[in-house]
KOLGU-4560 file (N, C-alpha, C; in nm, 3 decimals, padded with zeros to 5 digits):
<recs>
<n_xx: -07.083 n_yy: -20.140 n_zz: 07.664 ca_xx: -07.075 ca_yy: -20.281 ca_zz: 07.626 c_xx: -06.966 c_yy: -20.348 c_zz: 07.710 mol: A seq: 1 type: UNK>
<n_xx: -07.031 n_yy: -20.507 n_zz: 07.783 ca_xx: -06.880 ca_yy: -20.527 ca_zz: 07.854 c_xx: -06.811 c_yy: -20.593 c_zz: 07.762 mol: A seq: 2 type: UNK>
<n_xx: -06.704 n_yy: -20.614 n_zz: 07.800 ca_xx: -06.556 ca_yy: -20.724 ca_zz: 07.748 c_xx: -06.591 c_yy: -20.836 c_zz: 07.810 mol: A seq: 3 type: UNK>
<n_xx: -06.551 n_yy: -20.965 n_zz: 07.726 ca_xx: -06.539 ca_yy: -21.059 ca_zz: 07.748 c_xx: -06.417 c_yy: -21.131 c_zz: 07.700 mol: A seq: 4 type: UNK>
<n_xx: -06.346 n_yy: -21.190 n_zz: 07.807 ca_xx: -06.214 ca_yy: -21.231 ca_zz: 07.799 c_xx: -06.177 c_yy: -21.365 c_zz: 07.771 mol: A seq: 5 type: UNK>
<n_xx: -06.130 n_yy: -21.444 n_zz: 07.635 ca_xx: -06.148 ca_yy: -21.560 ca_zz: 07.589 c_xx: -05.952 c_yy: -21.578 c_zz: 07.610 mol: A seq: 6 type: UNK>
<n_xx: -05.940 n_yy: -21.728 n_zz: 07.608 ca_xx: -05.826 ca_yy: -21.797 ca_zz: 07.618 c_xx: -05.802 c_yy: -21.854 c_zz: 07.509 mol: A seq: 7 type: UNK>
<n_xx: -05.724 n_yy: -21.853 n_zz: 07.323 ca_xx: -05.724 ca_yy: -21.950 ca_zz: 07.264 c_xx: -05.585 c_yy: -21.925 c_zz: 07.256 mol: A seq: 8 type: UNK>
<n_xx: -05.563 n_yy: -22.067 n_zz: 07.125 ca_xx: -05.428 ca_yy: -22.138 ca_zz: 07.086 c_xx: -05.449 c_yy: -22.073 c_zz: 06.931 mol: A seq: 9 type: UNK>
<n_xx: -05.349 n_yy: -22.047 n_zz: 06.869 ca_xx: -05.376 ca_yy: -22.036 ca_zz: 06.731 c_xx: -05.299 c_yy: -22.186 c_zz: 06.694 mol: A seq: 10 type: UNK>
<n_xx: -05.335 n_yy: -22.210 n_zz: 06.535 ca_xx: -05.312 ca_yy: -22.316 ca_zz: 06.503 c_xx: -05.193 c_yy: -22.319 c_zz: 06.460 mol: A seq: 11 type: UNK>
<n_xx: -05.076 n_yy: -22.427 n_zz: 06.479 ca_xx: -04.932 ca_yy: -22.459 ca_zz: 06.450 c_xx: -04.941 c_yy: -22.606 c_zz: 06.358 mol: A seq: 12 type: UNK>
<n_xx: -04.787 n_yy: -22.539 n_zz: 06.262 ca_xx: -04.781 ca_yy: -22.696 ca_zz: 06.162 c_xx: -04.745 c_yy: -22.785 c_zz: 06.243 mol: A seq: 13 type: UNK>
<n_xx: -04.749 n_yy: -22.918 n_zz: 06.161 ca_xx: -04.701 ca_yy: -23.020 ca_zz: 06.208 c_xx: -04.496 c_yy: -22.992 c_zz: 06.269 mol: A seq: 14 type: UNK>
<n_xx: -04.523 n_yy: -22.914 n_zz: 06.153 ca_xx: -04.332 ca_yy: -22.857 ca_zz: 06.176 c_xx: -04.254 c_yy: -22.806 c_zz: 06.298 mol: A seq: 15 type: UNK>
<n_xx: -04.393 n_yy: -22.704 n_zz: 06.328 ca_xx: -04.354 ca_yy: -22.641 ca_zz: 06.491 c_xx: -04.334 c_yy: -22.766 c_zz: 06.580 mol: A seq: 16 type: UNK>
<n_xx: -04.488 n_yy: -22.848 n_zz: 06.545 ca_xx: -04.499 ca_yy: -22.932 ca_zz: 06.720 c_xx: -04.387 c_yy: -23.054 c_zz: 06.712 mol: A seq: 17 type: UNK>
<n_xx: -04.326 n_yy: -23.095 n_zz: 06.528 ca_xx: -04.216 ca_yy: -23.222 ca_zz: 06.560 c_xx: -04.063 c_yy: -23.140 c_zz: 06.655 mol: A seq: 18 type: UNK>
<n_xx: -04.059 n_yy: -23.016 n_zz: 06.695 ca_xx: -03.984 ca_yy: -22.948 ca_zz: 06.784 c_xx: -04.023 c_yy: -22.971 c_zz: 06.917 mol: A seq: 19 type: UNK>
<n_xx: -04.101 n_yy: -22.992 n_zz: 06.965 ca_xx: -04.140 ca_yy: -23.049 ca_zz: 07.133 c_xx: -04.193 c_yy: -23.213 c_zz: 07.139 mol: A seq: 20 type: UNK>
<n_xx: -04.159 n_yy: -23.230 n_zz: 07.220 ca_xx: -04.181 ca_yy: -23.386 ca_zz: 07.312 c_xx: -04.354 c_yy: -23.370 c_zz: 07.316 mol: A seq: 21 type: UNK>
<n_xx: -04.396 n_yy: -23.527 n_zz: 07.330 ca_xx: -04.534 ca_yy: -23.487 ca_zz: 07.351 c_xx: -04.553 c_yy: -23.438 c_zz: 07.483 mol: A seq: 22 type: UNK>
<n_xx: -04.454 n_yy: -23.538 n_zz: 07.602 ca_xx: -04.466 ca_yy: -23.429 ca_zz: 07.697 c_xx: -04.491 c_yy: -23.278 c_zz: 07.703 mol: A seq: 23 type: UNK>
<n_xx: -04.421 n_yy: -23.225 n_zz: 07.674 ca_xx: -04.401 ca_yy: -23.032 ca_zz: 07.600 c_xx: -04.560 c_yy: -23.036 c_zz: 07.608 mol: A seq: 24 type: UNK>
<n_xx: -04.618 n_yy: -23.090 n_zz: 07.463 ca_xx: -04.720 ca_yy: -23.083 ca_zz: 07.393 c_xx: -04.856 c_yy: -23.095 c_zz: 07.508 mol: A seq: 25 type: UNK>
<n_xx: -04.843 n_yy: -23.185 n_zz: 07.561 ca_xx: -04.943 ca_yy: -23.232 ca_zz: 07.694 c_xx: -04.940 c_yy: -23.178 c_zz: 07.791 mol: A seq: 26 type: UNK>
<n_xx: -04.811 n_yy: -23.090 n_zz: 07.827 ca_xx: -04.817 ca_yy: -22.990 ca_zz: 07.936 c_xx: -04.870 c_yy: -22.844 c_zz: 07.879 mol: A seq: 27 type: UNK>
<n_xx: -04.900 n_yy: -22.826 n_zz: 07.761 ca_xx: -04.900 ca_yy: -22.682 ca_zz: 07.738 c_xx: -05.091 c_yy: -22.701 c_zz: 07.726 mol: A seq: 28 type: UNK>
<n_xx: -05.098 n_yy: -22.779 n_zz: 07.660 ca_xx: -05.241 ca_yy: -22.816 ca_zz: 07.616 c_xx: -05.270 c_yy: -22.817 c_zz: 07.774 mol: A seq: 29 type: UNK>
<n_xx: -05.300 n_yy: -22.879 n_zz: 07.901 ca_xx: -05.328 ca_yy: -22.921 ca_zz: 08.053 c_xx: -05.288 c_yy: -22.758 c_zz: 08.103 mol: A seq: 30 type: UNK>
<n_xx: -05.156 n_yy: -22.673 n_zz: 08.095 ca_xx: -05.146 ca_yy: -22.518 ca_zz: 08.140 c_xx: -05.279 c_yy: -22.478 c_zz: 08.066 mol: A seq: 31 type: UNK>
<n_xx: -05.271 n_yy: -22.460 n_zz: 07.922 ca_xx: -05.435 ca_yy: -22.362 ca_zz: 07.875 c_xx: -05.570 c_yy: -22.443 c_zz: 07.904 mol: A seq: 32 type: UNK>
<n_xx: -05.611 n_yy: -22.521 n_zz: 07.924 ca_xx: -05.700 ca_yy: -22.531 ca_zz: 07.977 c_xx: -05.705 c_yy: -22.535 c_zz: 08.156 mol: A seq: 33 type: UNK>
<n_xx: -05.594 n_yy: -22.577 n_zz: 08.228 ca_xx: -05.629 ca_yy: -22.532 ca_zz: 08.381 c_xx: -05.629 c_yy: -22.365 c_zz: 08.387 mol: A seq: 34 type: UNK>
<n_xx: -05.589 n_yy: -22.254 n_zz: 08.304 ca_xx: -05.575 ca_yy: -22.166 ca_zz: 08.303 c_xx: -05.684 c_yy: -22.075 c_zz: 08.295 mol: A seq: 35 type: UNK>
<n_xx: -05.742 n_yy: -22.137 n_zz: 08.185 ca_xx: -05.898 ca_yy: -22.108 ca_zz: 08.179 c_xx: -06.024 c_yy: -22.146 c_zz: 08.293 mol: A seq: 36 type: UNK>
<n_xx: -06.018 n_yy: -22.245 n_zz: 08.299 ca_xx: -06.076 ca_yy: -22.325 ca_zz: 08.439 c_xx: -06.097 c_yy: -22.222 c_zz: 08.539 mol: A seq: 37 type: UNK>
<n_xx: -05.921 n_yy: -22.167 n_zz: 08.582 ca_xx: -05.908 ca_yy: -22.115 ca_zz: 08.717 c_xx: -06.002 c_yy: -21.997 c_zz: 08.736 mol: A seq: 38 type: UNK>
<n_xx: -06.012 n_yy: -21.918 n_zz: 08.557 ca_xx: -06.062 ca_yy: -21.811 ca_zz: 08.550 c_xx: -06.174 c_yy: -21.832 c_zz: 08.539 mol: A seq: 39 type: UNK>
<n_xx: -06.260 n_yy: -21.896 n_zz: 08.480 ca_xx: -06.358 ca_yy: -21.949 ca_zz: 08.428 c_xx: -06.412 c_yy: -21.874 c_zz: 08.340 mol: A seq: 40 type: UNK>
<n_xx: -06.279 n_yy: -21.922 n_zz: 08.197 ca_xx: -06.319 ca_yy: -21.829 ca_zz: 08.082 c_xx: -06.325 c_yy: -21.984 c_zz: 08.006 mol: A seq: 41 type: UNK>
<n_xx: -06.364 n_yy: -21.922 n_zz: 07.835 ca_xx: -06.343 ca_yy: -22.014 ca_zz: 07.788 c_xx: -06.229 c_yy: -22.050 c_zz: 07.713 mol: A seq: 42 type: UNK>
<n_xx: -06.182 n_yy: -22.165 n_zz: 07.691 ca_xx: -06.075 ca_yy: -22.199 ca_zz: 07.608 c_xx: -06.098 c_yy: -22.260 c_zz: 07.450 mol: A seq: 43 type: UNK>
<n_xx: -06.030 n_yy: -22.217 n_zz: 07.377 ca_xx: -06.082 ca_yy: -22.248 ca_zz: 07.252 c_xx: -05.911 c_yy: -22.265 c_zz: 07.178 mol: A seq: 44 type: UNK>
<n_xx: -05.909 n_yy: -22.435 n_zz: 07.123 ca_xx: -05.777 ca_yy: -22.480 ca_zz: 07.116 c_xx: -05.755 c_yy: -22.510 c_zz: 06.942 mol: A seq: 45 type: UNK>
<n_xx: -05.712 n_yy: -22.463 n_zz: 06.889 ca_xx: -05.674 ca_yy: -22.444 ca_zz: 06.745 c_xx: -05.559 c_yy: -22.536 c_zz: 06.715 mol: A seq: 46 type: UNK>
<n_xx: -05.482 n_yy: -22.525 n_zz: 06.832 ca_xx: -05.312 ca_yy: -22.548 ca_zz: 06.780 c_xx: -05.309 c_yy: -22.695 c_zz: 06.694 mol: A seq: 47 type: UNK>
<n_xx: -05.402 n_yy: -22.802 n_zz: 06.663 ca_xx: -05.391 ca_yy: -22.930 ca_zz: 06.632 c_xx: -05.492 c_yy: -22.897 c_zz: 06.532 mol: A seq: 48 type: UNK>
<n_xx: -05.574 n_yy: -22.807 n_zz: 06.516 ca_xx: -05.680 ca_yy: -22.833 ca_zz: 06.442 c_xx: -05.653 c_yy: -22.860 c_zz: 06.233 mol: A seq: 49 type: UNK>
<n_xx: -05.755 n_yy: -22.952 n_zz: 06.226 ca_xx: -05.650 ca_yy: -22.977 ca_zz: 06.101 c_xx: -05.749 c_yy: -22.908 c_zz: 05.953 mol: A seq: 50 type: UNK>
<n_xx: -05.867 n_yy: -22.825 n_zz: 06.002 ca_xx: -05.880 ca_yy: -22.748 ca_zz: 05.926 c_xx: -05.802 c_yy: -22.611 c_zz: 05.883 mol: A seq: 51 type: UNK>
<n_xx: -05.713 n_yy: -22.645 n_zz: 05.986 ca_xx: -05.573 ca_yy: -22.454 ca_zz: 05.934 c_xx: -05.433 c_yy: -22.552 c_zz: 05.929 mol: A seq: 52 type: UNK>
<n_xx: -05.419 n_yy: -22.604 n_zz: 06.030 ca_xx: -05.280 ca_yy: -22.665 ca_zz: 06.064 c_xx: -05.222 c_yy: -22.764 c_zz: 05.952 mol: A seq: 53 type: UNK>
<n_xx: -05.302 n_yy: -22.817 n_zz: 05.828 ca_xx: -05.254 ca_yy: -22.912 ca_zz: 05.736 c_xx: -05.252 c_yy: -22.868 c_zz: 05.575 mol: A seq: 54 type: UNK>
<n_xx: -05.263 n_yy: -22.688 n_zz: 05.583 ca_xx: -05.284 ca_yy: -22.603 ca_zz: 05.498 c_xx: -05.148 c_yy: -22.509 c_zz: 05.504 mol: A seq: 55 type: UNK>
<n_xx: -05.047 n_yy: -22.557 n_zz: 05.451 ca_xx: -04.916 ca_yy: -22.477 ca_zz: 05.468 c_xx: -04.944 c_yy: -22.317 c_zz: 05.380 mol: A seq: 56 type: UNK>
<n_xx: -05.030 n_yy: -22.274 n_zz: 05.294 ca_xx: -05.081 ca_yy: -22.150 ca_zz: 05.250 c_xx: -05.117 c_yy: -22.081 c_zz: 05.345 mol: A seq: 57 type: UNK>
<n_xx: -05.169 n_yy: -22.110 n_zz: 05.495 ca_xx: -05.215 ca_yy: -22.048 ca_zz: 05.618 c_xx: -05.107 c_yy: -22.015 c_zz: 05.678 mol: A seq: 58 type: UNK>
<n_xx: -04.993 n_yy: -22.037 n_zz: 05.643 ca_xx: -04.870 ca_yy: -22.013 ca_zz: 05.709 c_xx: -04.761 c_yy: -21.937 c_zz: 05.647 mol: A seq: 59 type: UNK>
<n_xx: -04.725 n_yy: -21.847 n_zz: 05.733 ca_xx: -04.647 ca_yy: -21.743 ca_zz: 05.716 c_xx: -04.456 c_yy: -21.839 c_zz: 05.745 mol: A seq: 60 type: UNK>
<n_xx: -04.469 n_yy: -21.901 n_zz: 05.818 ca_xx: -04.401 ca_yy: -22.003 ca_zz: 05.853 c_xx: -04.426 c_yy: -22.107 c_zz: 06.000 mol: A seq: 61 type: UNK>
<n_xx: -04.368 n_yy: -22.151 n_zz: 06.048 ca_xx: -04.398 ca_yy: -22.276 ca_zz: 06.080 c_xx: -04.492 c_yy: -22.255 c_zz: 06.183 mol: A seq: 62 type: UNK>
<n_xx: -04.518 n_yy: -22.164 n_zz: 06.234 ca_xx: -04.606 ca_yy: -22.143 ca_zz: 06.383 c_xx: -04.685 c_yy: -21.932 c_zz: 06.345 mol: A seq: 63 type: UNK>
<n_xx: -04.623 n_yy: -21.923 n_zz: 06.240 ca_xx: -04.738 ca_yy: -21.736 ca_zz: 06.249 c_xx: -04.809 c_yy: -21.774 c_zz: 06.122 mol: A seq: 64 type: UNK>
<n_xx: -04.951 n_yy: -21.751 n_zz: 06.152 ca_xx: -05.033 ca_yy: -21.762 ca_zz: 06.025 c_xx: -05.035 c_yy: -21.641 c_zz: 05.945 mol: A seq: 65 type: UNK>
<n_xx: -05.011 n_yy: -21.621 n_zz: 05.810 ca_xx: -05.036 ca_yy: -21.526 ca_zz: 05.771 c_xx: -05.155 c_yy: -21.466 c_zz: 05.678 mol: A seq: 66 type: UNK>
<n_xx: -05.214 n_yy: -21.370 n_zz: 05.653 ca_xx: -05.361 ca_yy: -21.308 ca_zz: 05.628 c_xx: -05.435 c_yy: -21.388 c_zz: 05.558 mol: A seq: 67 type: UNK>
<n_xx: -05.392 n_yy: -21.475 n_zz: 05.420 ca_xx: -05.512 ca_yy: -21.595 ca_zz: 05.435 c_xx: -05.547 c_yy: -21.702 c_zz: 05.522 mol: A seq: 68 type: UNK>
<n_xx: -05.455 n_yy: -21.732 n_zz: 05.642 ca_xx: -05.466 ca_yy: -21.808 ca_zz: 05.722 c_xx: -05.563 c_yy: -21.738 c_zz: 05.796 mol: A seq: 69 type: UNK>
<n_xx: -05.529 n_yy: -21.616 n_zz: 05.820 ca_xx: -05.618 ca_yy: -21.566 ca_zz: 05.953 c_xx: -05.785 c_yy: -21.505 c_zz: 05.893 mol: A seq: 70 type: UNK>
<n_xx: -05.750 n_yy: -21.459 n_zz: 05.717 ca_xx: -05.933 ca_yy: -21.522 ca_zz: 05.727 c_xx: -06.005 c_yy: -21.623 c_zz: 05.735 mol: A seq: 71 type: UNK>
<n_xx: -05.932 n_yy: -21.713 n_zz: 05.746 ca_xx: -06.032 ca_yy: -21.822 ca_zz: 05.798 c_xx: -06.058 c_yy: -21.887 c_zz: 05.919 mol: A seq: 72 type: UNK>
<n_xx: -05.934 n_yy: -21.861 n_zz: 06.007 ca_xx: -05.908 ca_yy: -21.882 ca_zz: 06.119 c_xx: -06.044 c_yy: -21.766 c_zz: 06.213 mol: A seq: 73 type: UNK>
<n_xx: -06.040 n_yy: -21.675 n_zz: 06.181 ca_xx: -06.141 ca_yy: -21.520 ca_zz: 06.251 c_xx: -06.262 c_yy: -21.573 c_zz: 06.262 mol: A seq: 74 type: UNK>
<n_xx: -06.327 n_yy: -21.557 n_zz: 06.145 ca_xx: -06.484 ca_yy: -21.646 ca_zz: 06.168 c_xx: -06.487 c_yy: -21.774 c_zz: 06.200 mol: A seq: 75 type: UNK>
<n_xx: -06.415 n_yy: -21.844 n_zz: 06.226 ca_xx: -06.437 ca_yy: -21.980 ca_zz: 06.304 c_xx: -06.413 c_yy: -21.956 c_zz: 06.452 mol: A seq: 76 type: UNK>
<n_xx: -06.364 n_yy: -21.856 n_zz: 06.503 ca_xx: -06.271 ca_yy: -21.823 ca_zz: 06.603 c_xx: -06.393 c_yy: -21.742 c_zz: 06.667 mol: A seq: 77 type: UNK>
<n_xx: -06.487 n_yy: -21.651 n_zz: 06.618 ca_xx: -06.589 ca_yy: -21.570 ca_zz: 06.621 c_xx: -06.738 c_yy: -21.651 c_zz: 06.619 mol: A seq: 78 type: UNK>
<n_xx: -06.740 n_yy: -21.754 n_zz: 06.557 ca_xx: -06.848 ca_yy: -21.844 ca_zz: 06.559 c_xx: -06.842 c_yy: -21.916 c_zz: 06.680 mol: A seq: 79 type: UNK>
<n_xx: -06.681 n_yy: -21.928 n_zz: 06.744 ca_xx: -06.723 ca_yy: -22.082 ca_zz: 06.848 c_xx: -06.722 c_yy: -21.969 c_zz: 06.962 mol: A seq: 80 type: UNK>
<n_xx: -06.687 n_yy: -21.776 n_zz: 06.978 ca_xx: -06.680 ca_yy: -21.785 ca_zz: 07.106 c_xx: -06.896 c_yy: -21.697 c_zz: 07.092 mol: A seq: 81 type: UNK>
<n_xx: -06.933 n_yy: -21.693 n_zz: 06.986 ca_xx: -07.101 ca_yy: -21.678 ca_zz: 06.996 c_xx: -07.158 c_yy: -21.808 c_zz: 07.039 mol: A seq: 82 type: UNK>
<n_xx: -07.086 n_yy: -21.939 n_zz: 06.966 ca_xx: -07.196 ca_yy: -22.036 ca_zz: 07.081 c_xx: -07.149 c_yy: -22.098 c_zz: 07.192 mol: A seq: 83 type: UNK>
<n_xx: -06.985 n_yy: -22.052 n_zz: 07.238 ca_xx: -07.041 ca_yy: -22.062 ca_zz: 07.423 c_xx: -07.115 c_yy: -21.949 c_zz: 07.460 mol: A seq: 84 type: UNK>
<n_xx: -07.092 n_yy: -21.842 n_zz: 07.444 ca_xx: -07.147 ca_yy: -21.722 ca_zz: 07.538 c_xx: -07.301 c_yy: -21.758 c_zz: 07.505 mol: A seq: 85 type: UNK>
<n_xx: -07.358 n_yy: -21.786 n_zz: 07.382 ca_xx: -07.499 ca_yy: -21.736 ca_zz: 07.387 c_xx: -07.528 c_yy: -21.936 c_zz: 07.385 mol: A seq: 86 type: UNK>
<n_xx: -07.515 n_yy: -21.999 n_zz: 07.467 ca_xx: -07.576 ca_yy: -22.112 ca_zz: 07.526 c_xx: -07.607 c_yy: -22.080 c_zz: 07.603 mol: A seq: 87 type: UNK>
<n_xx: -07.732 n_yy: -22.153 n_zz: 07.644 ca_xx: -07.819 ca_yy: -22.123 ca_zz: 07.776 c_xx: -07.735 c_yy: -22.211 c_zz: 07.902 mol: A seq: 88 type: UNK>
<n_xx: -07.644 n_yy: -22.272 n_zz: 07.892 ca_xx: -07.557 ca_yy: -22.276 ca_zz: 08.058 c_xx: -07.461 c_yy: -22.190 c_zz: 08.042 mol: A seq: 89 type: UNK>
<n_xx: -07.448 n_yy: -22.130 n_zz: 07.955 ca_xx: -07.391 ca_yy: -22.002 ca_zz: 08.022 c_xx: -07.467 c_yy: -21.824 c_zz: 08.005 mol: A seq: 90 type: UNK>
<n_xx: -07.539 n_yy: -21.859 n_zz: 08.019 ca_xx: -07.646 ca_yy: -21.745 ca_zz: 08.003 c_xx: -07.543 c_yy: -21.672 c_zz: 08.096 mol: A seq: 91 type: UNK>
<n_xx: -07.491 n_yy: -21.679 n_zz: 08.251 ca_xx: -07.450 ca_yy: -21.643 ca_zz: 08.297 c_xx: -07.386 c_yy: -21.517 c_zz: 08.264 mol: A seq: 92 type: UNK>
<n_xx: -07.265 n_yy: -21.548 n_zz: 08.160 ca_xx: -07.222 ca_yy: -21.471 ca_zz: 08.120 c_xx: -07.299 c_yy: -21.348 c_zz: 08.008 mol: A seq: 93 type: UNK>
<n_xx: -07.412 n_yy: -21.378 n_zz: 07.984 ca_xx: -07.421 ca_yy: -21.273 ca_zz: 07.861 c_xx: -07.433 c_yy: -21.312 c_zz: 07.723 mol: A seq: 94 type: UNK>
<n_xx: -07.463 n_yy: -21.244 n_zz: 07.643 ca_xx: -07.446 ca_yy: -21.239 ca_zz: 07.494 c_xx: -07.353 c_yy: -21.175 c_zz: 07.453 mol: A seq: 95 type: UNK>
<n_xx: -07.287 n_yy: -21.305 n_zz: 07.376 ca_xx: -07.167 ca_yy: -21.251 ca_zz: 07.256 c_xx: -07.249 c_yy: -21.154 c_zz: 07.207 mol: A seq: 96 type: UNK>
<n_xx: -07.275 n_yy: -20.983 n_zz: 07.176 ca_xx: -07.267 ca_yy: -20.954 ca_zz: 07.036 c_xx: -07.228 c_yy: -20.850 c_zz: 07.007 mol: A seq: 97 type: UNK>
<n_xx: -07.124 n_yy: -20.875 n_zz: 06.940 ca_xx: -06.999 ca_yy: -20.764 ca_zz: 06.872 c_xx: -07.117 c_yy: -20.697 c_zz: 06.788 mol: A seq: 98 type: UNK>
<n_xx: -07.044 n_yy: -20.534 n_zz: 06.779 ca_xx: -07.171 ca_yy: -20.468 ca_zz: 06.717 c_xx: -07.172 c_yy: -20.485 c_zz: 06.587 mol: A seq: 99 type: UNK>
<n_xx: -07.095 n_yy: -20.531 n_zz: 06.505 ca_xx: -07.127 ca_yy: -20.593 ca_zz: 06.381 c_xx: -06.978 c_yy: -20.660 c_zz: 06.370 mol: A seq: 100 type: UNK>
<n_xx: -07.029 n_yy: -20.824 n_zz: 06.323 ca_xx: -06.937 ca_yy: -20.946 ca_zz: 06.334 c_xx: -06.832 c_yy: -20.880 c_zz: 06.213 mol: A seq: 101 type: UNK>
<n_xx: -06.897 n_yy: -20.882 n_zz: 06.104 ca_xx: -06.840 ca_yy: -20.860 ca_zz: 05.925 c_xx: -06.737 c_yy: -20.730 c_zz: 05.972 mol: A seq: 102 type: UNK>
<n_xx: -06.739 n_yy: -20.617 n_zz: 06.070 ca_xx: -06.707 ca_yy: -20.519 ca_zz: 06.091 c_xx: -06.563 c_yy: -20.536 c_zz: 06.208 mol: A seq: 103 type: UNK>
<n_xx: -06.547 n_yy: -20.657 n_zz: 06.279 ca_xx: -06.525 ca_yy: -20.656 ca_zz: 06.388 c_xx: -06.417 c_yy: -20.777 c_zz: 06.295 mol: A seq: 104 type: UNK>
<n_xx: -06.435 n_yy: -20.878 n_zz: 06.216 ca_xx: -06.335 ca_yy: -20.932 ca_zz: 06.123 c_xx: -06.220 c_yy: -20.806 c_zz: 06.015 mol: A seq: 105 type: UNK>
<n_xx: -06.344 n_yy: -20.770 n_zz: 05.985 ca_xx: -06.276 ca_yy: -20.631 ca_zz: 05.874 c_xx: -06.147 c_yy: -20.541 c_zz: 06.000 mol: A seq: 106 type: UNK>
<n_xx: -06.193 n_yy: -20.559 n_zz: 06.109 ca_xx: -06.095 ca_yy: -20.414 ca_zz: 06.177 c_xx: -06.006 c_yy: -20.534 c_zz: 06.199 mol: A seq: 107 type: UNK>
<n_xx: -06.001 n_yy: -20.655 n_zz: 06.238 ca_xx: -05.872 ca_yy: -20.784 ca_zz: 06.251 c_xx: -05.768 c_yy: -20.721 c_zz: 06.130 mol: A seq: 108 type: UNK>
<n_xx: -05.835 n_yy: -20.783 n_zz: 06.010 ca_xx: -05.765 ca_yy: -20.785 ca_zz: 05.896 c_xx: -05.682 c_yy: -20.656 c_zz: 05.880 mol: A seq: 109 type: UNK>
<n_xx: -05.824 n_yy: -20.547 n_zz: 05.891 ca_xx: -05.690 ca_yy: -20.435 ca_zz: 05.893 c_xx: -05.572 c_yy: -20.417 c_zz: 06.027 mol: A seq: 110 type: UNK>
<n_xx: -05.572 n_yy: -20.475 n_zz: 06.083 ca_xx: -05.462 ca_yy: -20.472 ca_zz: 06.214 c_xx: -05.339 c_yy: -20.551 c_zz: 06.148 mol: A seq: 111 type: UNK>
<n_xx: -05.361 n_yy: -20.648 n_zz: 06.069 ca_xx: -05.285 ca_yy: -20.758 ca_zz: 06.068 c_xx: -05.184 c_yy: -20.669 c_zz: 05.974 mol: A seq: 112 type: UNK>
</recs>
């Protein structure tokens, strides 16, 4: 089975990002996506998203999510990199498919 090599952000509170300039903020966001680009992987950007980021229970503190954060964070994280890979402009690459998704969340959780 090959590897496929994805680029994301995990999601940060509002708490982390009132610590950087938007500058900061606009250069890091412009580094991960030219980063991805160069490689031509995909990027998948969490850090603003306000389905985790406006849920202080997802947070371990201000920027590490902790295990209810990250079940919900996994299958969303696992859903968006099955529909780039298995879109037909990027057929290129292949099919996402982990040999079982439910199995491949379960071994996350137990890591965490």
């Amino acid at each position: 089975m090959a590897s496929l090599l994805i680029l994301y952000t995990s999601p940060y509170t509002d708490y982390f990002w009132s610590g950087f300039s938007e500058e900061f903020q606009a250069q890091m966001h412009k580094d991960a996506t030219d980063l991805a680009a160069r490689y031509g992987i995909p990027c998948f950007d969490y850090s603003e998203d306000p389905r985790f980021c406006l849920n202080m229970d997802y947070f371990e503190d201000v920027d590490h999510m902790n295990l209810e954060g990250s079940k919900a964070l996994v299958p969303v994280l696992l859903e968006d990199i099955d529909a780039f890979y298995n879109e037909s402009k990027n057929a290129t690459f292949g099919a996402f498919q982990p040999i079982d998704k439910a199995l491949t969340i379960s071994y996350v959780f137990r890591r965490l």
